[in-house]
C-alpha positions as CSV (number, residue, x, y, z in Angstrom):
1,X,64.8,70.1,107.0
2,X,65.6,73.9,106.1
3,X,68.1,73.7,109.3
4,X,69.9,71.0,108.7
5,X,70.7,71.9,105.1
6,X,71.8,75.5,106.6
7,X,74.4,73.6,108.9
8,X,75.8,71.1,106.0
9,X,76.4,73.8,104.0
10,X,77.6,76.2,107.2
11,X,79.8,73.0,107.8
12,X,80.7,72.7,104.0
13,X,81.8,76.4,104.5
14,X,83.7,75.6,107.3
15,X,85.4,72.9,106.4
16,X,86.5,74.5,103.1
17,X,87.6,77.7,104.6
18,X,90.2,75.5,106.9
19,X,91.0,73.7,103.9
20,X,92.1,76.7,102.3
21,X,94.0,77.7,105.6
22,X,95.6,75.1,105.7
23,X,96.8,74.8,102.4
24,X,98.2,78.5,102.3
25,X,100.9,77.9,105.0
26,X,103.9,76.7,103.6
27,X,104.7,74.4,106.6
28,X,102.2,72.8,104.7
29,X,103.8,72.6,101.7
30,X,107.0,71.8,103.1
31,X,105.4,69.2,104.9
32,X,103.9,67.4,102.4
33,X,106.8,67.5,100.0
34,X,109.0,66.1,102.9
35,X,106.4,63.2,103.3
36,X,105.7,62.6,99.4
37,X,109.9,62.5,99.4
38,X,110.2,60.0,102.1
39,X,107.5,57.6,101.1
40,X,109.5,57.5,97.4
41,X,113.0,57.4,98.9
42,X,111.8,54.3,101.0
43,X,110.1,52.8,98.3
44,X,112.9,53.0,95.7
45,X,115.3,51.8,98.5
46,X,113.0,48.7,98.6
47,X,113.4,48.2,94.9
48,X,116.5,48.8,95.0
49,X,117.6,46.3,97.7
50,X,115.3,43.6,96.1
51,X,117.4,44.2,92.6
52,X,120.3,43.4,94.0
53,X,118.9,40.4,95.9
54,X,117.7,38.9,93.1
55,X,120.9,39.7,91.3
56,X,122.8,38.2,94.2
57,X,120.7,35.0,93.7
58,X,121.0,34.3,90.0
59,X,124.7,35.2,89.5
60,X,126.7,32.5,90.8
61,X,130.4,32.9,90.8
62,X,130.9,29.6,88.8
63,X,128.6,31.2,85.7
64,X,130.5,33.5,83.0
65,X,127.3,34.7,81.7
66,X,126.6,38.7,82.2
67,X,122.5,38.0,81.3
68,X,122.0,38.6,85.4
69,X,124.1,42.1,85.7
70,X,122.6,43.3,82.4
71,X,118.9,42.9,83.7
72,X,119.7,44.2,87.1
73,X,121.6,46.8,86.0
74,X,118.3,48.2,83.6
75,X,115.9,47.5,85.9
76,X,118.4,49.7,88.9
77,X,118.9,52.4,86.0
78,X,114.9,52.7,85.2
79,X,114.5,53.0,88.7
80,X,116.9,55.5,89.1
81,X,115.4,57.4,86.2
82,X,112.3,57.6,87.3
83,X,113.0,58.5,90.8
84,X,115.4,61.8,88.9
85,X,112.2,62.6,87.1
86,X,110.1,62.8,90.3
87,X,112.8,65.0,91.7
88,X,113.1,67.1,88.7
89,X,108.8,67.8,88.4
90,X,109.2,68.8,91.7
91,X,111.1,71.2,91.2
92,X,110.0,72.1,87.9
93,X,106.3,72.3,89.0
94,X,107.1,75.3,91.0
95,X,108.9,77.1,88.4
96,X,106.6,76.7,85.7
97,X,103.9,77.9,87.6
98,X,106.2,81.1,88.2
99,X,106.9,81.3,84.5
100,X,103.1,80.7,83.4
101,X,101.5,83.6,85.8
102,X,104.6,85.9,84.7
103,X,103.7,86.1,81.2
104,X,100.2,85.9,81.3
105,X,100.2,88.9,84.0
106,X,102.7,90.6,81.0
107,X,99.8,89.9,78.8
108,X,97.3,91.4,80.8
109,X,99.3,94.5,81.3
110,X,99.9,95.1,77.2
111,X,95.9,95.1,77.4
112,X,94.4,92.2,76.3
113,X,90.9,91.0,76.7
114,X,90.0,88.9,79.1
115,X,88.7,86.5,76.2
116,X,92.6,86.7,74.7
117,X,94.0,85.8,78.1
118,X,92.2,82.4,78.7
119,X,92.6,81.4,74.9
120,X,96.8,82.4,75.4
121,X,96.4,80.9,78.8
122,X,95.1,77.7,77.6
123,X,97.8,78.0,74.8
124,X,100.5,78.3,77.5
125,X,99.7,75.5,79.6
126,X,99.9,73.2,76.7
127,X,103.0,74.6,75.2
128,X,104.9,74.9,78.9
129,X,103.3,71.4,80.0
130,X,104.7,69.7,76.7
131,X,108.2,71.5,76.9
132,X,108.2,70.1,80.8
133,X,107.6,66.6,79.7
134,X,110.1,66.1,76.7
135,X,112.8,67.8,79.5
136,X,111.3,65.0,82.3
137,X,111.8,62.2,80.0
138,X,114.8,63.4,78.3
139,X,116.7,63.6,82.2
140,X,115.0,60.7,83.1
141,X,116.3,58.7,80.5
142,X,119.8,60.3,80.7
143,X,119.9,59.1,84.0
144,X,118.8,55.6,83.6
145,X,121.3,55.1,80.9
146,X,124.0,56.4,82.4
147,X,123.1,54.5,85.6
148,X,122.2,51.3,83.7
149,X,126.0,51.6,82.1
150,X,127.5,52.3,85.7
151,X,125.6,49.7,87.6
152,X,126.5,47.0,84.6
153,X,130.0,47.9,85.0
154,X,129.8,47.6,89.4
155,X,128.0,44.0,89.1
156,X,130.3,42.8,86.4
157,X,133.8,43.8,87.9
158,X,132.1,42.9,91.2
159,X,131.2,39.7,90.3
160,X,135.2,39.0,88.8
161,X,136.2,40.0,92.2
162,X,133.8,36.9,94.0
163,X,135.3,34.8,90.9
164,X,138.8,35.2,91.5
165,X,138.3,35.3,95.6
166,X,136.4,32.0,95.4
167,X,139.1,30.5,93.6
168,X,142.0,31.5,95.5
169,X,140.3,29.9,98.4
């Protein structure tokens, strides 16, 4: 019984320690951002392309109505919000991080207590976290309007341009 607890935790040890290995390499890193970027790339292409299907299927060229490019055009402008958020927290993530072990270090070297440092570290990560979001979802949205006003403006001329070639034909 004794032996077999020794090797989980040996194992447990083991398993951790490559853990750790692995996670220190910045192939890693790299790795996983390149995978984490691909899989959301892919999927928001998917959204994307199924937008403009269903656009493609509920504007006809015989309808005036611009119901069809306003909804696609908010749902392709949310999208492409929230994929410029994702891009921007990972880059911001980084940088924070830099910025949050910057000043505490500064703290520690002006001589505070240990006690100080956690209570201004805990301190810090709200204040930095909270600043990070209101940026996120103040580019996000930014984004998604301004894309939303584009898109509307794309679907709209381009469905004119399927009006007046259908009825020249």
């Amino acid at each position: 019984m004794a032996d077999t607890r020794e090797e989980q935790q040996q194992l447990q040890q083991t398993s951790n320690l490559l853990i750790v290995r692995v996670m220190s390499k910045r192939r890693t890193w790299v790795a996983l951002f390149v995978v984490v970027y691909t899989i959301l790339l892919s999927s928001s292409w998917n959204v994307l392309k199924s937008i403009l299907s269903w656009y493609e299927s509920n504007a006809t060229p015989s309808t005036s109505s611009g119901w069809p490019a306003l909804y696609a055009a908010v749902a392709l402008g949310a999208v492409f919000g929230l994929l410029s958020m994702a891009a921007a927290l990972a880059v911001a993530v980084p940088a924070t991080l830099v910025t949050w072990i910057t000043v505490l270090v500064l703290l520690a070297f002006c001589g505070k207590p240990r006690r100080a440092l956690v209570v201004e570290g805990k301190k810090l990560t709200a204040e930095i976290t909270g600043f990070v979001v209101k940026i996120l979802i103040k580019e996000g949205n930014l984004v998604a309007a301004v894309c939303a006003v584009v898109g509307y403006f794309v679907l709209v001329r381009r469905s004119r341009e399927e009006k007046v070639g259908s009825s020249s034909s």
